[in-house]
Backbone as a chain_set.jsonl record, in Angstrom:
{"seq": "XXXXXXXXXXXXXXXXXXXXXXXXXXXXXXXXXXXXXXXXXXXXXXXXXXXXXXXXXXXXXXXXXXXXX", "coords": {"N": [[82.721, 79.322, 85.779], [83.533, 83.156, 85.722], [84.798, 84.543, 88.558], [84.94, 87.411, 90.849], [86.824, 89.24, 93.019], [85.876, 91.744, 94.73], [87.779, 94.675, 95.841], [90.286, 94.334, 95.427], [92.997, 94.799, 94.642], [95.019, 94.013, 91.852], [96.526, 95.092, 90.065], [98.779, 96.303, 91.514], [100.753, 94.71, 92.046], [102.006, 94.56, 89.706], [105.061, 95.105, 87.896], [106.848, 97.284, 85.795], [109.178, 95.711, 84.44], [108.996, 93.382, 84.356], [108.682, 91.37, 81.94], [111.21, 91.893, 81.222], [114.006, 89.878, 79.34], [112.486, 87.854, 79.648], [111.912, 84.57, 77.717], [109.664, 84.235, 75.476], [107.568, 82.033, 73.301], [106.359, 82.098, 70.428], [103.773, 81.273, 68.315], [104.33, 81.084, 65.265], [103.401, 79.643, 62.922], [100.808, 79.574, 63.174], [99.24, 81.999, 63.103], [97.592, 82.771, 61.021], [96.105, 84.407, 58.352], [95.122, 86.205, 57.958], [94.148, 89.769, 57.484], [93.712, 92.024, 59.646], [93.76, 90.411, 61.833], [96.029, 90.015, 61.646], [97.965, 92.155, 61.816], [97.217, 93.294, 64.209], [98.653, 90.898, 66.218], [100.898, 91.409, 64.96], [101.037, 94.103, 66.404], [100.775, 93.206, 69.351], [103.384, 91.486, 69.166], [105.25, 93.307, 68.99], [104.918, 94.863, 71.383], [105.377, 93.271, 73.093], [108.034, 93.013, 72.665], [109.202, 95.587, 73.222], [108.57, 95.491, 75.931], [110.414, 94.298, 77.075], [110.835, 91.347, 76.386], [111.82, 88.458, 75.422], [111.562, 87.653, 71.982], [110.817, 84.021, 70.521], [110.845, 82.59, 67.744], [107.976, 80.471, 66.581], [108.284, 78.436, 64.041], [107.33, 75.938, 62.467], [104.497, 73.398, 63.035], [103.331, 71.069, 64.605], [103.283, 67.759, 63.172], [101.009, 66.29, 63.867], [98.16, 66.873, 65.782], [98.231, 64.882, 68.168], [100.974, 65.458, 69.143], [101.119, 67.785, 70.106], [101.938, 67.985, 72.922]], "CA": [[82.152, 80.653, 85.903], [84.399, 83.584, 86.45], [84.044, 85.328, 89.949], [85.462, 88.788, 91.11], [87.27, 89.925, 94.233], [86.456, 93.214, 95.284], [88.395, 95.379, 96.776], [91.683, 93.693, 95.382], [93.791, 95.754, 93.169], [96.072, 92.83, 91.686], [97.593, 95.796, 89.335], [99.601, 96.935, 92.223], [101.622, 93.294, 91.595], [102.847, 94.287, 88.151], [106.166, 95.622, 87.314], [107.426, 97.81, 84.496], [110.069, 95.302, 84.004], [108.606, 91.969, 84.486], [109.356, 91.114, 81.063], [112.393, 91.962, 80.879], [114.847, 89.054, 79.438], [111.267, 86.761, 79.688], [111.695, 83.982, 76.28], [108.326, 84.284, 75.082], [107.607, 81.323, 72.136], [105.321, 82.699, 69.399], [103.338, 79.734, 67.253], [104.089, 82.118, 63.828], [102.781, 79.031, 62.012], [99.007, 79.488, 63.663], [98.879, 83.127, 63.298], [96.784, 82.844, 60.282], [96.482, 85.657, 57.101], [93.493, 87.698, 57.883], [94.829, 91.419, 57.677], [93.465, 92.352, 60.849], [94.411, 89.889, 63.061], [97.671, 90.112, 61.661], [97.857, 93.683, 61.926], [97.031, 93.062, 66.28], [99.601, 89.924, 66.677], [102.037, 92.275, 65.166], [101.325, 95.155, 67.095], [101.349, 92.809, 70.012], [104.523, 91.417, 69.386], [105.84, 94.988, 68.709], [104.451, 95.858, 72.373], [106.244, 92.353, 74.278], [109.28, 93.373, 72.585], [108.944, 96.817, 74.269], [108.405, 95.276, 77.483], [111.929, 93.457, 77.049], [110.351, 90.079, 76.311], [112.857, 88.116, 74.063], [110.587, 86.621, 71.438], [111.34, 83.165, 70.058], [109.185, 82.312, 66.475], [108.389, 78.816, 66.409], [107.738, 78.543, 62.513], [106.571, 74.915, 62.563], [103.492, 73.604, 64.079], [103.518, 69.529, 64.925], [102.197, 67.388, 61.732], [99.54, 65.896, 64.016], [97.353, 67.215, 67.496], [98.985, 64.202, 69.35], [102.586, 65.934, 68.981], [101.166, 68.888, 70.809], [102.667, 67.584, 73.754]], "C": [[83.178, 81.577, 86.554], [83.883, 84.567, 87.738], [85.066, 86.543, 89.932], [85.73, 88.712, 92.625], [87.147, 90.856, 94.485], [87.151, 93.438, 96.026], [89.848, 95.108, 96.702], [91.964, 94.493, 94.728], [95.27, 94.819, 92.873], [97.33, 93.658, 90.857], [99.046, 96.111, 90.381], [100.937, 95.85, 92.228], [102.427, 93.467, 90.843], [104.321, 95.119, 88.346], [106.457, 96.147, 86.175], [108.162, 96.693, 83.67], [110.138, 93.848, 84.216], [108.938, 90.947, 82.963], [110.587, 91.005, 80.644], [113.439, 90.71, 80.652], [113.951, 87.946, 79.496], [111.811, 85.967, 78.298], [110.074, 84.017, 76.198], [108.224, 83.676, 73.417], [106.235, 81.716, 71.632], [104.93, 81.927, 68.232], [103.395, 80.913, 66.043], [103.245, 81.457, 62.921], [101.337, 78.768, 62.572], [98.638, 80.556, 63.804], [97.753, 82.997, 62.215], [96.982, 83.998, 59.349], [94.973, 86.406, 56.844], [93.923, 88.842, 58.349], [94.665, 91.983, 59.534], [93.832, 91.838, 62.041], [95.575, 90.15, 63.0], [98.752, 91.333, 62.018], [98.067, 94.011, 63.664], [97.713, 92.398, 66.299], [100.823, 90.986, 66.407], [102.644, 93.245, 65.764], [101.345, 94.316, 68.904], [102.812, 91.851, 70.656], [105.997, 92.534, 69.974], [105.985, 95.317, 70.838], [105.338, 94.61, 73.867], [107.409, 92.753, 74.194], [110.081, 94.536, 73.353], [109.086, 97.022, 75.533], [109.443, 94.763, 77.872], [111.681, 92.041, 76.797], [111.455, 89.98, 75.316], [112.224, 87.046, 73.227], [111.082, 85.519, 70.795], [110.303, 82.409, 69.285], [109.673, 80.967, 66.725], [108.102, 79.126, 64.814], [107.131, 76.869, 61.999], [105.999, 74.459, 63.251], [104.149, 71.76, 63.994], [102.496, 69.188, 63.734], [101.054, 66.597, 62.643], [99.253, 66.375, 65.413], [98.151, 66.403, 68.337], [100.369, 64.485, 69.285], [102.6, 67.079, 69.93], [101.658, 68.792, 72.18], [102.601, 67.701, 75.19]], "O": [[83.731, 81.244, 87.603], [82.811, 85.169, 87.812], [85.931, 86.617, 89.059], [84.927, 88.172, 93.386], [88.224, 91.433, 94.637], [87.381, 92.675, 96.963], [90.623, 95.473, 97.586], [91.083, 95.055, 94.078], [96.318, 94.917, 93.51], [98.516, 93.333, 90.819], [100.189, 96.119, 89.926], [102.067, 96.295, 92.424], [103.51, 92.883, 90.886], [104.304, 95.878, 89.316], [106.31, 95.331, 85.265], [107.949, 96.593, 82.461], [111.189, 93.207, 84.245], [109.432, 89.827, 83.092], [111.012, 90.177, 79.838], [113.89, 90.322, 81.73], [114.539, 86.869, 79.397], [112.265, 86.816, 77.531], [109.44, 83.72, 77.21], [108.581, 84.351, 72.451], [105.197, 81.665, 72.292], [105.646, 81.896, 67.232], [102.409, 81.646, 65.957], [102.47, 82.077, 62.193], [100.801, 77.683, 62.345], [97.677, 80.66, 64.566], [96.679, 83.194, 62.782], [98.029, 84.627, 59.5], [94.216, 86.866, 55.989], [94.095, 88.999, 59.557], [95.567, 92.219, 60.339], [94.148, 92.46, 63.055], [96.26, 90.483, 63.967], [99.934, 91.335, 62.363], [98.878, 94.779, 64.182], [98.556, 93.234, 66.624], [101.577, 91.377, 67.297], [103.84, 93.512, 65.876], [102.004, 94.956, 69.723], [103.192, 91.596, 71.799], [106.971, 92.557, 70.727], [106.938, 95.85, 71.407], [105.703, 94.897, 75.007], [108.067, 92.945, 75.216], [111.182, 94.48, 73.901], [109.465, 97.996, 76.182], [109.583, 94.679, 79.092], [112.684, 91.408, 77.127], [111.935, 90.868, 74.612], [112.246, 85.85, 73.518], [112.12, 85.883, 70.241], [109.314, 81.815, 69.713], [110.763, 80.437, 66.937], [107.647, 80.236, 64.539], [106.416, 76.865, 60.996], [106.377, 74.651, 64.407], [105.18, 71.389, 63.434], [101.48, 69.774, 63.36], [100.077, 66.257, 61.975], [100.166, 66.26, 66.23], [98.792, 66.961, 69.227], [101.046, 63.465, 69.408], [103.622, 67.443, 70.511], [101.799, 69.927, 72.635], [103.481, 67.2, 75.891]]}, "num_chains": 1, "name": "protein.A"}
């Protein structure tokens, strides 16, 4: 169950530039081909890239669940 802290403001934590130079691995092969989602993954790639994230596509997934590692 999730709980709440009032009175915290955790934003005050963040950085503009926290990304910056981050690798960030992107499962391309589990995005799926439904317009819409694809349409949001892209515009959130679009928006890490932005942030300086340096994205890295995986393009193959593992041929079975016990590979997931």
């Amino acid at each position: 169950m999730a709980t709440t802290t009032p009175g915290i403001d955790y934003t005050a934590g963040l950085s503009k530039n926290a990304l910056s130079g981050v690798r960030v691995g992107v499962l391309d092969f589990a995005k799926g081909s439904s317009a819409p989602i694809l349409t949001l993954f892209n515009q959130a790639l679009a928006d890490l890239e932005k942030a300086g994230a340096i994205l890295v596509k995986i393009e193959e997934g593992p041929t079975q669940p016990d590979n997931l590692g």
